[in-house]
N, C-alpha and C positions, 0 to 999 in steps of 0.2 A: 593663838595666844589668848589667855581667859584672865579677865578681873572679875574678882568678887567682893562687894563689902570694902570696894578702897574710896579715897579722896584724891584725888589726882589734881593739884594746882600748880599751871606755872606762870611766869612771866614769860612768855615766848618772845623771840626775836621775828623780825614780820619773816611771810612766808613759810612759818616754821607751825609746829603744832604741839599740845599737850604731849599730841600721841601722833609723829608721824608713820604713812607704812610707805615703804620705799622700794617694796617687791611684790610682785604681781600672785596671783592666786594666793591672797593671804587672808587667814580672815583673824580678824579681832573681834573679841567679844565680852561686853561689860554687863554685871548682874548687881543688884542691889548696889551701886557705887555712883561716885559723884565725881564732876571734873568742873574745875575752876578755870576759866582763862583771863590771864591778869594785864597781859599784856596789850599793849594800845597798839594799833595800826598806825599806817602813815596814809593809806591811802585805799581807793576803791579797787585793788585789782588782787592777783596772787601772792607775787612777792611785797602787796601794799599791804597786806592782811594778818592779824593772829590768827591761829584756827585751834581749834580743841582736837575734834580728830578728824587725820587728814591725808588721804591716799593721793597723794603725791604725784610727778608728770613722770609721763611715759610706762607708767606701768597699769593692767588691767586685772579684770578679772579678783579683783578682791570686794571681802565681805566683812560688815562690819555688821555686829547685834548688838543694840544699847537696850537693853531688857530692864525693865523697873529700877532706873534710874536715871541721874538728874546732871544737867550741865547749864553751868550760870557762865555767863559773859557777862564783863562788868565794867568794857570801857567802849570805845569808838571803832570801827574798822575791824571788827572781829569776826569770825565766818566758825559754825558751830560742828554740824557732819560737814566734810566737803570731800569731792572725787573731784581732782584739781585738772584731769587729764584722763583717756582712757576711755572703753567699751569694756562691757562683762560684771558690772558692777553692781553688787545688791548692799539698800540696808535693810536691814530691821529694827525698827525704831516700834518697840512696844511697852506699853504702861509705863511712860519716860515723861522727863517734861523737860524743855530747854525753855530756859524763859532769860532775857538780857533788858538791858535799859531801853527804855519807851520814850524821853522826853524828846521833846518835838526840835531841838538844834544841837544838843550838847554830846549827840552821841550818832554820829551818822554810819549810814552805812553797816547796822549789824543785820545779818546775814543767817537766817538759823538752818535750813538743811539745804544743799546747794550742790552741783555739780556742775561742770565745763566737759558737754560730751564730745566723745570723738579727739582728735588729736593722735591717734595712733594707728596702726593694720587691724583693731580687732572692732569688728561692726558688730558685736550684739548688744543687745538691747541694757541701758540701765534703769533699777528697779528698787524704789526707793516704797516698803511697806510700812505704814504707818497706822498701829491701833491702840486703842486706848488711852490715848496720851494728851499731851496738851503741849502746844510751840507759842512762845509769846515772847516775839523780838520787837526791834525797831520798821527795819526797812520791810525784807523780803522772808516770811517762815519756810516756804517751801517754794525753790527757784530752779531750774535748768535751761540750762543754755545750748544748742549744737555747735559747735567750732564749725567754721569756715571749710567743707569742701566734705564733709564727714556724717554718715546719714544714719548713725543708729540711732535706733527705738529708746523712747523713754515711758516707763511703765509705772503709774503711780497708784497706789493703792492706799484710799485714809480712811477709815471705818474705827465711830465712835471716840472720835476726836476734838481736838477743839484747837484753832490757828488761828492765829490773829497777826497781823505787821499791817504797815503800809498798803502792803501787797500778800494776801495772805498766800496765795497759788498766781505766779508768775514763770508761765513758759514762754522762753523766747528763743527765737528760732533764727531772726535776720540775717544770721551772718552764712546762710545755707540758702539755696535757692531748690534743691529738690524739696520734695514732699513725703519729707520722713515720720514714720506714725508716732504720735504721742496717743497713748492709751490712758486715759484716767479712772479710775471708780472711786466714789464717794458717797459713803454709807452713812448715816445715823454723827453728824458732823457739820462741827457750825463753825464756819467761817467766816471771820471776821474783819474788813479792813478800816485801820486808824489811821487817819492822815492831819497833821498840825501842820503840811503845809500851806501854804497863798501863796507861792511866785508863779509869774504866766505858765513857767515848763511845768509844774508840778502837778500836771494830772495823771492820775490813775485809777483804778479799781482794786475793789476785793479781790476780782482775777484778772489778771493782765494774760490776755492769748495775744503775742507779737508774732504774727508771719509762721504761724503755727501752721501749717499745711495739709497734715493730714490728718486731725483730731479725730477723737474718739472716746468723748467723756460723759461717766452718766453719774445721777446724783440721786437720792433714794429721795423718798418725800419726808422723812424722817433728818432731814438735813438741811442748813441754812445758810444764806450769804448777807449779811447786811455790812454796809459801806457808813463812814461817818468823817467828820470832819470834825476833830477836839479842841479846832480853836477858829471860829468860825466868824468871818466880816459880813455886813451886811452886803457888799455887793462884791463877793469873790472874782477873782479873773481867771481862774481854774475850776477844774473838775474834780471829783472824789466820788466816783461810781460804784455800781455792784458789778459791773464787766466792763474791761476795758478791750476792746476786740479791735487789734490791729494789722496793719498792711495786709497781707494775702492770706491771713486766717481762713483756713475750709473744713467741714469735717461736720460733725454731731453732737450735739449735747441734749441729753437724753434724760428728762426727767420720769422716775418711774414710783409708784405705788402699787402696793400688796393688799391695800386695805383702805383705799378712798384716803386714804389724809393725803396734806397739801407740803409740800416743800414751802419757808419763807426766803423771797428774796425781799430786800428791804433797803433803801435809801434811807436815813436818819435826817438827811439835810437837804430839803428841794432847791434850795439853791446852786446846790453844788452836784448834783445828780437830777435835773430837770426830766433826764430818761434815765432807766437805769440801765440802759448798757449802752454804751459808747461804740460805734461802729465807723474803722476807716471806710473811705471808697476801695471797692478793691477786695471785699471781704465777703467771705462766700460761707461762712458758719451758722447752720437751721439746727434751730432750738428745740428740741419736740417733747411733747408730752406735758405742752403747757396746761394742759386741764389738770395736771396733778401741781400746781405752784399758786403758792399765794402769791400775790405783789402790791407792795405798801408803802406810801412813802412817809414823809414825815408824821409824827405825830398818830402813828400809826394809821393812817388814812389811808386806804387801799386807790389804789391805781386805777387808770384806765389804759387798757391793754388792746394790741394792733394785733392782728393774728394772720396768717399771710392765708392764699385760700388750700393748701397744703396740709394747714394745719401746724407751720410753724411759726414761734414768736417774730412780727419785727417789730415789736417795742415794745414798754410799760412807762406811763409816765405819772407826773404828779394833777396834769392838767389837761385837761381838752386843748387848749390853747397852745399851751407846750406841744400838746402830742401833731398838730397839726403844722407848727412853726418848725420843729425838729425831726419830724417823720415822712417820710414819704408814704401816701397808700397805694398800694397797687391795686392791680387789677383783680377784684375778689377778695380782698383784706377784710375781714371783719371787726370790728370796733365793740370791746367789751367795755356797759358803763356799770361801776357798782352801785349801789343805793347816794342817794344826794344829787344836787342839781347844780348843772352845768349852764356854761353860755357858750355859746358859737363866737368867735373873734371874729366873723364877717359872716354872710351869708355865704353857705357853702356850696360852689358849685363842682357839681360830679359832672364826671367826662367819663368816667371808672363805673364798675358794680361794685357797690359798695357794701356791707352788711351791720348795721349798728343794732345792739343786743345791747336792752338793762335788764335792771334788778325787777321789775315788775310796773306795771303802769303809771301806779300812783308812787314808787319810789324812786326811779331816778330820770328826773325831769332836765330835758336839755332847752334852752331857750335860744330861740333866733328860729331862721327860715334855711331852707333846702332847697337849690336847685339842679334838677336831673335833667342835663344839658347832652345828650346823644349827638357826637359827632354824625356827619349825613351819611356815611357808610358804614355807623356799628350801632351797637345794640349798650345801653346803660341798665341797668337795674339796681333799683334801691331795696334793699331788702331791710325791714325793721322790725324789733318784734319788745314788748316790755317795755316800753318807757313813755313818755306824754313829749309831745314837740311844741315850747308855747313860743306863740306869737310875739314879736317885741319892735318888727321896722313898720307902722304905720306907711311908710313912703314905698315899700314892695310892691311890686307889680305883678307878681306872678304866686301871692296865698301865700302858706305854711310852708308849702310843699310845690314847688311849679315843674309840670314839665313838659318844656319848652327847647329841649335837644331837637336838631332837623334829621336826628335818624331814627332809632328803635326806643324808646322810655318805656321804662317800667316800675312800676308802682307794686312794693308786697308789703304790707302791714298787717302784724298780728299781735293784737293786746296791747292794740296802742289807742294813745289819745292824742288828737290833734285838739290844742286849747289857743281858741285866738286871744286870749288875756285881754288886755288893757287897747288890743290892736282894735282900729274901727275902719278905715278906707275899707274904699269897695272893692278895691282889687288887694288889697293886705289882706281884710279880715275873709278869708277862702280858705277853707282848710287842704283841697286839693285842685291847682288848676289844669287839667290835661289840655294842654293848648297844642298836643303836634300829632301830625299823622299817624292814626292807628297805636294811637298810647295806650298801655295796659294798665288796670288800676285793679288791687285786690285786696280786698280787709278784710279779715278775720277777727271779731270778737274785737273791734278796734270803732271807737268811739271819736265823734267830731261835735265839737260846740264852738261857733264863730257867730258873726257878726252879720255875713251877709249870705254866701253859700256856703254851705258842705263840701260839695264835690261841683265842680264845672267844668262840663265835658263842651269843649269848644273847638272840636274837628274832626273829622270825618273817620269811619273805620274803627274806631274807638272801641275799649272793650272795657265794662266794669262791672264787678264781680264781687256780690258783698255779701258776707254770712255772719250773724251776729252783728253787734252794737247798736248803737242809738246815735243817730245823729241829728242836730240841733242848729237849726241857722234861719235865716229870713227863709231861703230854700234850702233843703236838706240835699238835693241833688239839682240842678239846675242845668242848660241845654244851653248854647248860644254859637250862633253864626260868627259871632267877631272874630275869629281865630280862621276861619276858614277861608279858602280859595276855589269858586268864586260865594263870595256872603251874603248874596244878594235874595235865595230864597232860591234859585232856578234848580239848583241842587236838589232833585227828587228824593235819594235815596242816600243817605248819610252811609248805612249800613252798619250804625253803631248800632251796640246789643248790650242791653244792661239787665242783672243777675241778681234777682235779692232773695236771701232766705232767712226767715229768723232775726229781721231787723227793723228800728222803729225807724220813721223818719217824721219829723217835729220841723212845721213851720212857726218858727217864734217869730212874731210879726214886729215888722222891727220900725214901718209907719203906719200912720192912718191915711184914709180916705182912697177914693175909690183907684185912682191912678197908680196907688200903689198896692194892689191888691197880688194877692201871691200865693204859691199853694209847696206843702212837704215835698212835692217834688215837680217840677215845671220841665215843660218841652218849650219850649221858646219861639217864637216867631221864626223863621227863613231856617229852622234846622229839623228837617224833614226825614220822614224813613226812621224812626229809633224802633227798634225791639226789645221791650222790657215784659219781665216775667218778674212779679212779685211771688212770692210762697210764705205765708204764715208770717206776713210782717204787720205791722200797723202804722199806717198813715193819717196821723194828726196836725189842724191846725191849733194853736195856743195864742194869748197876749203876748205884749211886749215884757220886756224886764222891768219899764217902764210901766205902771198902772192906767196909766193916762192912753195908751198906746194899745188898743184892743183888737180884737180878731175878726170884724164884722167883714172884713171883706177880705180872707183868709179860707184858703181851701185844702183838700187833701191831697187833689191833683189842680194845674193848671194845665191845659192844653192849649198851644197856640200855633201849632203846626200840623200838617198833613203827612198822610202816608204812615203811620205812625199805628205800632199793634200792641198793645197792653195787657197782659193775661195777670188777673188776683186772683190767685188760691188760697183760700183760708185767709183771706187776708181783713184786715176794719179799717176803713176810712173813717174819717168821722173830722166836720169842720162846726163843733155845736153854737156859736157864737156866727157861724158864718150866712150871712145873705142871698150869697147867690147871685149876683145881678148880674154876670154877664159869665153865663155858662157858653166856652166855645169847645164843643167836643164833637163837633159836626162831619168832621172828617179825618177822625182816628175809631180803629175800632177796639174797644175794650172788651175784653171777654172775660166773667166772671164765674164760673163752673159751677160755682154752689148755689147762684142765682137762676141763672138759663140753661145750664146742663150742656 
């Protein structure tokens, strides 16, 4: 049966429709025409509903085409395409628009493309095409449902579209306990969720995946999800997300690009979307292809994003804060920060390998300290690279950066800065303290200015490896027994080994007079056996910040321990303010290649 060029308006009685079909293998199909539904519901269910058109219970296998044209709903409890019942079902909804009332109480429950799968013998899949069009209801624009005990496929296809409700894309699946596939694709389309409500139940997203089981959905970068809230209190008691991902959700979401651009997904309201995707316990759905997605929250301000080590999303949020209150990281998660500067809500300790990535050194600045805390049987690793870590708990005891784990720590930094800021103790302002057995420390192109050390290597086995940057402190690298067992000195051979190529190191003298004389890099009293190899670095001593506070008994190296083997290649010392007066290098041997050959 074909319409062309009609108006189609009724007042239907509920359960009923403009256009019912009441026989299976039937297809209807509308061209250039329009249909009115005038009729009010009584309620949220089948026989509570008006519907426009409406393929009825127990029958399958029909197909409906609403081709370049338009269906207006214009009261409460109305349902726009529906397949009320049934498997085999196709629509084709192209260059259409359904659009019904939007206001946020006086018109609940409209419904715009909808089905209730299963209920009868025939299990293929329903397949609802949607292009070029535009759906813009109250509740739910594009919804299905499985009935209870019944496992066909649901096959969604929306390219160059535009959907907006509540809920713009809501599959719900609860009332099935197998794991029947839903297939989505989603091209060049922006979807949109509006929500005016505030009571405690009323959370939702953009897309609501309830108990979705066997998902299967990808989305072009040419397409977009943002989430809003149109009537917003300052301290809501609900949610209004860009995904609402519920009970036993599993499957794939798959973001994809042909040409480097970014898919947006977008919170409008950080209050009400603090992450933007809501995750039951219970929920097994990996997001991939996050390098093809922007993510922004309010005000347009981009996220900071959890990346699993997979490579798939677990989260985006509006805050550092948030993202650690509301997120779990696992083991290997990487933490993406964009340009702008962050605070740590405590000093953080890793038990985990962890990965934080910014915008570049001097753009996105995280404030507070780190601690890489190694349980006694496993291995932690920090990995960082592009951002500055500044100092802010003067009361720290273990630097910037401590690591202080009783099993494997690991230190990688590249194109970073450690900034002691405003921090001054002598155990705060450190930019790295290696305080545990055979801790690894490695900078790349990664800069440190503090207060009293650089780097403090304080136990035995240690390993630290530095190519590029300038580091700047009372000692630029510094040695000490206090970490160690036993610290007394009897300890010959530490068997630490330290690696510099391509880097300054600046003792900024930070007192006067002779007891606190100091040098860009010190071996310490009672910590013996280090093996350091300089190559094309420069070791200088400088004044204080203070004018008053000068260099005279300031060096390039200090030595105060034995056993101890020193190789400069290509390298310049230079202490030009400095005195000299108590030179102890008596029992380390230095070797300079371009001096003695």
């Amino acid at each position: 049966m074909s319409f062309q060029k009609v108006h189609l308006t009724a007042k239907t009685s509920t359960g009923r429709g403009v256009v019912d079909i009441k026989s299976s293998k039937t297809t209807v199909s509308f061209s250039e025409s329009k249909i009115t539904i005038e009729g009010r519901g009584t309620g949220d269910s089948g026989s509570g509903a008006c519907f426009g058109i409406v393929s009825q219970l127990t029958v399958n296998e029909n197909t409906v085409n609403f081709i370049n044209s338009r269906m207006y709903m214009s009261d409460s409890f109305e349902r726009g395409l529906a397949f009320r019942d049934g498997g085999g079902h196709t629509l084709n909804f192209i260059g259409s628009k359904m659009e019904g009332p939007s206001a946020k109480s006086l018109y609940p429950y409209v419904i715009g493309i909808c089905s209730w799968v299963g209920g009868t013998d025939n299990t293929n899949p329903v397949t609802y095409n949607i292009r070029n069009s535009v759906v813009d209801v109250n509740y739910y624009a594009i919804f299905a449902i499985n009935q209870a005990g019944y496992t066909n496929a649901v096959n969604i296809t929306i390219d160059n579209s535009s959907v907006t409700a509540w809920a713009a894309l809501f599959l719900r699946g609860d009332l099935v306990n197998e794991a029947y596939p839903h297939n989505v694709a989603i091209s060049n389309t922006h979807l949109y969720g509006r929500s005016y409500q505030n009571g405690p139940s009323d959370g939702f997203g953009t897309v609501v995946l309830d108990n979705c089981q066997n998902l299967t959905m990808t989305m072009d970068s040419k397409s977009s999800i943002v989430s809003e809230n149109k009537a917003p209190i300052d301290s809501p008691i609900t949610y209004m997300c860009v995904a609402d991902v519920r009970k036993n959700t599993s499957g794939t979401w798959t973001f994809t690009s042909t040409d480097g651009s970014k898919a947006l997904i977008q919170s409008k309201n950080d209050k009400y979307a603090p992450t933007l995707f809501f995750d039951d316990a219970g929920t097994n759905l990996e997001v991939l292809g996050v390098e093809y997605v922007e993510f922004k929250a309010e005000n347009e301000k981009p996220c900071i994003v959890s990346i699993h080590k997979n490579g798939t999303l677990n989260n985006a949020a509006s805050s550092l804060d948030v993202l650690l209150t509301n997120t779990t990281l696992e083991e290997g998660d990487k933490v993406i920060f964009p340009e702008g500067e962050y605070t740590l809500p405590m000093t953080l300790p890793l038990d985990k390998s962890i990965t934080l990535q910014g915008a570049g050194q001097s753009q996105t600045i995280v404030n507070g300290h780190i601690f890489v805390n190694s349980p006694s049987t496993g291995s932690v690793t920090l990995t960082a690279s592009d951002m500055t870590l500044k100092g802010t708990d003067n009361s720290s005891a273990h630097g910037l950066i401590g690591m202080i784990g009783t099993g494997k720590n690991i230190v990688k930094l590249t194109n970073c800065k450690l900034d002691g800021g405003a921090v001054t103790a002598q155990t705060a302002a450190v930019g790295v303290r290696m305080e545990s057995v055979g801790a690894e420390l490695s900078l790349t192109n990664t800069d440190i200015d503090v207060n009293y050390y650089g780097i403090g290597l304080r136990n035995k086995e240690q390993v630290l490896d530095i190519t590029g940057g300038t580091f700047t402190a009372w000692g630029a690298i510094m040695t000490s027994a206090g970490s160690m067992s036993p610290s007394d000195g009897t300890l010959a051979n530490t068997n630490t080994r330290i690696t510099a190529k391509d880097a300054t190191f600046i003792s900024r003298t930070l007192l006067n007079g002779k007891s606190n004389s100091y040098g860009a890099v010190i071996l310490q009293e009672k910590y013996n056996g280090v093996t350091a190899d300089f190559t094309n670095c420069e070791l200088r001593a400088v004044d204080g910040l203070d004018p008053l506070i000068n260099a005279t008994q300031a060096t390039a190296t200090d030595i105060r321990s034995y056993g101890n083997t020193i190789t400069f290649t290509g390298c310049t010392l230079s202490s030009l303010e400095g005195t000299n007066n108590n030179p102890r290098m008596e029992v380390t041997d230095i070797y300079m290649p371009e001096l003695f050959g």
